[in-house]
Every structure is written in C-alpha cells, then in structure tokens.
C-alpha positions in Angstrom: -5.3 11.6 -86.9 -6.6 13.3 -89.7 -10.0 14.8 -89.7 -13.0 15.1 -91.6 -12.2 17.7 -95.1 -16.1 18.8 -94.1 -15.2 19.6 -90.5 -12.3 21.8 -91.8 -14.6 23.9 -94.2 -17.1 24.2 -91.5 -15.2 25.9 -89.0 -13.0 27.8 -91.3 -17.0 29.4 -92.4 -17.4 29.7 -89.0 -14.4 31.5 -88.2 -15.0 33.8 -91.0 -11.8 32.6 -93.0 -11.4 33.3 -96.1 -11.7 29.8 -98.2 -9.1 29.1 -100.9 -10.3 28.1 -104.6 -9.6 24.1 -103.6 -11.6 24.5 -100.6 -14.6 25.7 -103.4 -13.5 23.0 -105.6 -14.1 20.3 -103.1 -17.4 21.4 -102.3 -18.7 21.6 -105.7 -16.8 17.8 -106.4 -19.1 16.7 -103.5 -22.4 17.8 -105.6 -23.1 14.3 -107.2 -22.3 12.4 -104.3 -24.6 14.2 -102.5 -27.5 13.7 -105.3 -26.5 10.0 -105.3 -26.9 9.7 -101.5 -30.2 11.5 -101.2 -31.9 9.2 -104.2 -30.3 5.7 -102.3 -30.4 6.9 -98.5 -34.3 6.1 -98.9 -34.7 3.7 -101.4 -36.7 0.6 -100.4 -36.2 -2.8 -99.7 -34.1 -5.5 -100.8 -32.0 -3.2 -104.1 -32.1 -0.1 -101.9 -29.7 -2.2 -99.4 -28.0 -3.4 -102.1 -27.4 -0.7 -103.7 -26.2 1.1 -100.8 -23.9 -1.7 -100.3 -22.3 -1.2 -103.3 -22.3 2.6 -103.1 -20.5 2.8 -99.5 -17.9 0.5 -100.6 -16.8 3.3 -102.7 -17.3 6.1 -100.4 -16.6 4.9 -96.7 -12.9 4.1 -95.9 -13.7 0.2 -95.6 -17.3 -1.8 -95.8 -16.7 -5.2 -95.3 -18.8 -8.3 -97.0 -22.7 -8.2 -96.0 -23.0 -5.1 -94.2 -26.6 -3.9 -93.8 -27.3 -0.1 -94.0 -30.8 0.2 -93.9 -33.0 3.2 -95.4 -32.1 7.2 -94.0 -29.0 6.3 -92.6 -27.2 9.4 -92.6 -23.1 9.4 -92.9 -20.5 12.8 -92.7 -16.7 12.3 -93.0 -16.9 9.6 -95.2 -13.5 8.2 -95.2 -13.4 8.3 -91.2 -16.0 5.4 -91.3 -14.9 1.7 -91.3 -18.5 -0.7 -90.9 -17.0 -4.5 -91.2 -18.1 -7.1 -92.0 -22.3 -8.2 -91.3 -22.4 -5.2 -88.8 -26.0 -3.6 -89.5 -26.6 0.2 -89.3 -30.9 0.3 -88.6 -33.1 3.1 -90.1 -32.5 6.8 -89.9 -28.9 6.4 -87.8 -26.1 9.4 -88.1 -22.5 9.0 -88.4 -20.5 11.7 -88.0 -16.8 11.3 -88.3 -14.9 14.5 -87.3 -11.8 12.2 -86.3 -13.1 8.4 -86.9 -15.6 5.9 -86.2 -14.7 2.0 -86.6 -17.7 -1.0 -86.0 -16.6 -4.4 -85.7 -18.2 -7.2 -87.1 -21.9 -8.3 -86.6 -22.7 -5.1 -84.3 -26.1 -4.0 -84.7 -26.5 0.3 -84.5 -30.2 0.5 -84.0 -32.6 3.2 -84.8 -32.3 6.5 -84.4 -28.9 6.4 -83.0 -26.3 8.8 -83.0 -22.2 8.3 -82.9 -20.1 11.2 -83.4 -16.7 11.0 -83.2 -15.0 14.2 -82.2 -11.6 16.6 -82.8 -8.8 13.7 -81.8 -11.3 11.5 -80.3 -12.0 8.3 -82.0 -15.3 5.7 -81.4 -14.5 2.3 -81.9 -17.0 -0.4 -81.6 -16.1 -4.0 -81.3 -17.6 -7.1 -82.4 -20.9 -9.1 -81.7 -22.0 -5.3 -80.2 -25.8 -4.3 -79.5 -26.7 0.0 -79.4 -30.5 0.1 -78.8 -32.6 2.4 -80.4 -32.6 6.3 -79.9 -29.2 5.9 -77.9 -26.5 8.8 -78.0 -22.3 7.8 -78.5 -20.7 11.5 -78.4 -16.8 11.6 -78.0 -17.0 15.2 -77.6 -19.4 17.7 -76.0 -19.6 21.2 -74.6 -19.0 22.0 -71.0 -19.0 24.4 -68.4 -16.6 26.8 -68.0 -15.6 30.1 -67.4 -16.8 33.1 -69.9 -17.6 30.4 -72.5 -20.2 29.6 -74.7 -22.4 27.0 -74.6 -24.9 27.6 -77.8 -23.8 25.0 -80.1 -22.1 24.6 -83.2 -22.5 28.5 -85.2 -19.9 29.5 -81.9 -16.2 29.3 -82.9 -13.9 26.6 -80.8 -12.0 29.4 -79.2 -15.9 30.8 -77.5 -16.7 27.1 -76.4 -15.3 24.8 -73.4 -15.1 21.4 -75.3 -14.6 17.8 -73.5 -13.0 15.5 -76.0 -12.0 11.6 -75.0 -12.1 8.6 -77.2 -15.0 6.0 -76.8 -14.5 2.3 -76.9 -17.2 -0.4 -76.4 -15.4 -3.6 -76.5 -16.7 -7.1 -77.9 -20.0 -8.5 -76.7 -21.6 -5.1 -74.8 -24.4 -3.8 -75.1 -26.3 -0.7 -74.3 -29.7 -0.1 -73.7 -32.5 1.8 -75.0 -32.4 5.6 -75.0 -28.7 5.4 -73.3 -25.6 8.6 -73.6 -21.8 7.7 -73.6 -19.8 10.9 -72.9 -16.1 11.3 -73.8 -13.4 9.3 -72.7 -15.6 6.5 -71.7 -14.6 2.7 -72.1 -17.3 0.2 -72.2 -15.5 -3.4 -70.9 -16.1 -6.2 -72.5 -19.5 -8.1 -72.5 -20.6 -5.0 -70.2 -24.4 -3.5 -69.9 -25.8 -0.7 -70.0 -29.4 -0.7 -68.9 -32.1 1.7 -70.2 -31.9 5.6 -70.0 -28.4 5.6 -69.1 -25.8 8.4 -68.7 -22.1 6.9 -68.8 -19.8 9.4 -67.6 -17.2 6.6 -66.8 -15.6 3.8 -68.1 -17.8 0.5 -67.1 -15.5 -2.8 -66.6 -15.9 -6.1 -68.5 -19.1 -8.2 -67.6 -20.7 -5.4 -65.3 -24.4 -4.4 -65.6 -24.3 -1.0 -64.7 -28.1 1.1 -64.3 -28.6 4.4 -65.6 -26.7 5.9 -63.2 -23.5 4.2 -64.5 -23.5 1.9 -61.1 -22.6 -1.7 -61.0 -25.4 -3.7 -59.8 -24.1 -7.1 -61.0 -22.0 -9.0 -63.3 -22.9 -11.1 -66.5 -22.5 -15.2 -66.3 -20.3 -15.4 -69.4 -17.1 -17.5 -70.1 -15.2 -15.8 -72.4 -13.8 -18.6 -73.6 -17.3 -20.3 -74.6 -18.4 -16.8 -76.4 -15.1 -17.2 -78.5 -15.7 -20.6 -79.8 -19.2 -19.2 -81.2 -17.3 -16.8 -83.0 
C-alpha cells in the first residue's frame, strides 16, 4: 500500500534527513494547488460545491457523480481519497490519507469530523453510512509503552509506541454524535454507535452498542428489504 508523498517528506523533516532535489521539487509543484484549494475550500453556496466538484475530480484518486463537499473541508494525501458517488462530506471535515480512505456511496461525514487513515491501515466506509458531527475515525494512535514518547507528531516513529489496524464501517451503520473509532475496529453491518462513544472493538452487524462499546440491543432490519431500496 503506498502512502501519502506528504507523509514521506514529513517524517524525513522530522528525522532530520536530508531531502533530495525531487523531494523540493514536489513541494514547490504543490504551490498552486494549494492557492486553488484555499480560494475554493470556503467559497459559498451552490458554485462553491460545484466548483469543488469539479476540482476534486482532478485531485482525489476517484469522485464519483454528485458528491457533495461542502465549504472548509480539509483533504491531505490526495490520491489516497476515493468519495463515490452522492456521499456528502459536511463543513469543516479532515481527511487525512497516510495509507487510504475509501466512502461508499450516499454516506454522509458530518461536521467537524475527523478520519485519518494511518501507516498500512486503511478506513473504508461503506454505503448508505451516517458519521455524526464532531466524531473521531483514527486507524492509528499512540500508546503506552515502555521508554516511549507520547508527545505527538514533532517525535520521530522510532521515539513513539504506535497502534495501527484498519477501520471498516460496513453498509447501513451509523455512529453517533461526538463518537472515537480506534485501530483495527470493524463496525458490522447496519450497527450503532450511540453518542460519546469509545470503540475499542469490532461491533457485529445490527448491534446498538452505548458508549462503552456494549451491546444493548439489536436493530429490526431485513437486510434483504434495505437492499431492494438500494
């Protein structure tokens, strides 16, 4: 899995490597698109989604047809991100794409939200998918452990305990307001998440966990009636 070209400068900065003249040269080509971005990332209304539309569609790996990305929506690792089609990606959301981030069709990212997809550790989101505002999708995050750092991203790799696992919320789920899903989690199909919850572990298909990531009952859903909506 290749990641991000930004990812790869960062921590060669960080590590106090010695960049090479293409790793200059692919910062400076990145100049324009990043005066493009911050001119359409808040323009208004009805031409500023369109013309984000039509500007992602160049830049992203894949935007399908009708795909909403409203205004201060902020993307990194541009060709990691696949948004198909009619998914919506609400105001002032951040993608970051370290390895890759896929969103199926008619998923709705809400406000404020944050998916980042870490070192090897993909977040795919499936279709017909709710993320409620102000909620947290991190496929890789510091730990505990023994003589390391735990100070955030100025620290070189080898300093830090890092917990990577690919995230995958499958068709129909949905998770609540203000809600965290840590690494290696799988979210089952037509599952919920309820309000201010931390998902450590994987949730099965139809379960209504609470905020402690504990089933408390299932969802009434024939899967076969949700496809024939589709």
């Amino acid at each position: 899995m290749k990641n991000s070209k930004e990812y790869e400068l960062f921590h060669k900065f960080i590590d106090q490597k010695k960049l090479s003249f293409l790793d200059y040269f692919f910062v400076i080509s990145q100049i324009p698109y990043d005066l493009i971005e911050y001119i359409l990332r808040n323009l208004p209304g009805a031409l500023g989604f369109k013309a984000r539309q039509i500007y992602y569609k160049i830049r992203l790996k894949k935007v399908g047809k009708n795909v909403l990305i409203d205004a201060g929506v902020f993307f990194s690792g541009h060709k990691n991100i696949v948004l198909d089609d009619f998914c919506y990606i609400d105001k002032y959301c951040l993608l970051n794409a370290v390895s890759s981030i896929k969103i199926g069709k008619k998923t709705h990212i809400s406000s404020f939200c944050v998916i980042h997809a870490g070192l090897n550790s993909p977040v795919e989101i499936g279709n017909y998918v709710g993320v409620a505002a102000n909620s947290k999708i991190h496929s890789s995050s510091e730990s505990i452990g023994k003589n390391k750092r735990m100070s955030g991203p100025m620290v070189p790799l080898s300093q830090k305990n890092l917990k990577y696992g690919p995230i995958t919320i499958n068709d129909e789920a949905f998770i609540g307001l203000n809600s965290s899903i840590l690494p290696g989690v799988e979210i089952g199909y037509g599952a919920v998440v309820l309000p201010n919850a931390v998902i450590r572990k994987s949730v099965n298909k139809l379960s209504v966990v609470d905020s402690n990531g504990k089933h408390i009952m299932n969802r009434e859903i024939e899967i076969s009636e949700m496809e024939k909506l589709s």
